[in-house]
N, C-alpha and C positions, 0 to 999 in steps of 0.2 A: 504494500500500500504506500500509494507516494511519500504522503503527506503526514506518515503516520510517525511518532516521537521515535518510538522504539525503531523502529523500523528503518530508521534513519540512522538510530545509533549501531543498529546491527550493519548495517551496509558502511559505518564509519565515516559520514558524513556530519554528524556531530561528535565531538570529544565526549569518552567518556573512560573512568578509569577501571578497565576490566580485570578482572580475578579467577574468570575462566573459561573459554573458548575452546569448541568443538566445530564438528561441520552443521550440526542443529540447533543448538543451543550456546547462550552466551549469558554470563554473568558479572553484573557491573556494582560497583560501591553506590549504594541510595546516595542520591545529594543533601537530602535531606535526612541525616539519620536517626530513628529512635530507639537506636543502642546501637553501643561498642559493636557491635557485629552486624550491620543492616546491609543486606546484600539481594538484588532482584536477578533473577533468576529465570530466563525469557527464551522463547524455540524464535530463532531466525524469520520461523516462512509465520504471515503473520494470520493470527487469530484471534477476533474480537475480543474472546474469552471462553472459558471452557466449554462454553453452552456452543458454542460453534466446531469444535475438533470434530472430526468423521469419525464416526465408529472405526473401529481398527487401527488409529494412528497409533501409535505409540509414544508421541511428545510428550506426555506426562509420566509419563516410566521412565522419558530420559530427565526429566528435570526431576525427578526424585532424587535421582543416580546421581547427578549432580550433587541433587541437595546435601545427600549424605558425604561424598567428597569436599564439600567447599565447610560443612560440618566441622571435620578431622582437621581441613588443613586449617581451620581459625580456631580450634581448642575448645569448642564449647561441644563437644560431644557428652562428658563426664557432666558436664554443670545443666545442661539442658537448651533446648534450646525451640522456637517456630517456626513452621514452616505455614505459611499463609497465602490463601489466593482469593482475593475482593471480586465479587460479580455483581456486577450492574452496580446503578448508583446509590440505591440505598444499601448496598454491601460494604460500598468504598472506593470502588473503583473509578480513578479518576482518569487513566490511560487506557483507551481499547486497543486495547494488546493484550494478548494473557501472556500475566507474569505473576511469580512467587516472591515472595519475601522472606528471605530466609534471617530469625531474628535471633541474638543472644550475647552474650557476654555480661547480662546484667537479670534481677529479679522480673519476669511476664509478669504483671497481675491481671487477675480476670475479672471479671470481662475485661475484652481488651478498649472499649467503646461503646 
């Protein structure tokens, strides 16, 4: 999608500071972070949000895979940590793009909002 945030940062036509890149999936530092560990977690080819994936892709089996690798490599595996995905606007979702948020280094409380 042309015009679309992510989708721009995945094609690297915006700066952004990423922490882990595949041929599907990419994961960048939130800019806005709410905690020591805030990292989004996005598949390349784009998708409004989960409610649009095709049955049988498998894009959220890889950003799992992810999730749990970007996990290990920032140390909040032991202490705990979120793994989050906002649909539509009254969810939170403020980017149509689906993307995770992988959250921790600090106490969740719940509700989150």
């Amino acid at each position: 999608m042309e015009d679309c945030l992510f989708c721009r940062i995945a094609r690297k036509e915006i700066p952004a500071q990423i922490v882990y890149e595949d041929d599907v999936v990419l994961a960048i530092k939130d800019i806005n972070p709410q905690a020591p560990v805030h990292v989004l977690i996005l598949p390349k080819e784009h998708f409004d949000s989960i409610l649009t994936v095709p049955a049988g892709n498998d894009i959220i089996s890889s950003i799992h895979i992810v999730a749990n690798r970007l996990a290990l490599k920032f140390g909040i595996v032991d202490s705990g940590f979120r793994l989050v995905n906002n649909c539509g606007e009254q969810g939170g979702q403020t980017v149509l793009h689906l993307h995770y948020h992988l959250l921790g280094g600090r106490n969740l409380n719940w509700p989150p909002g």
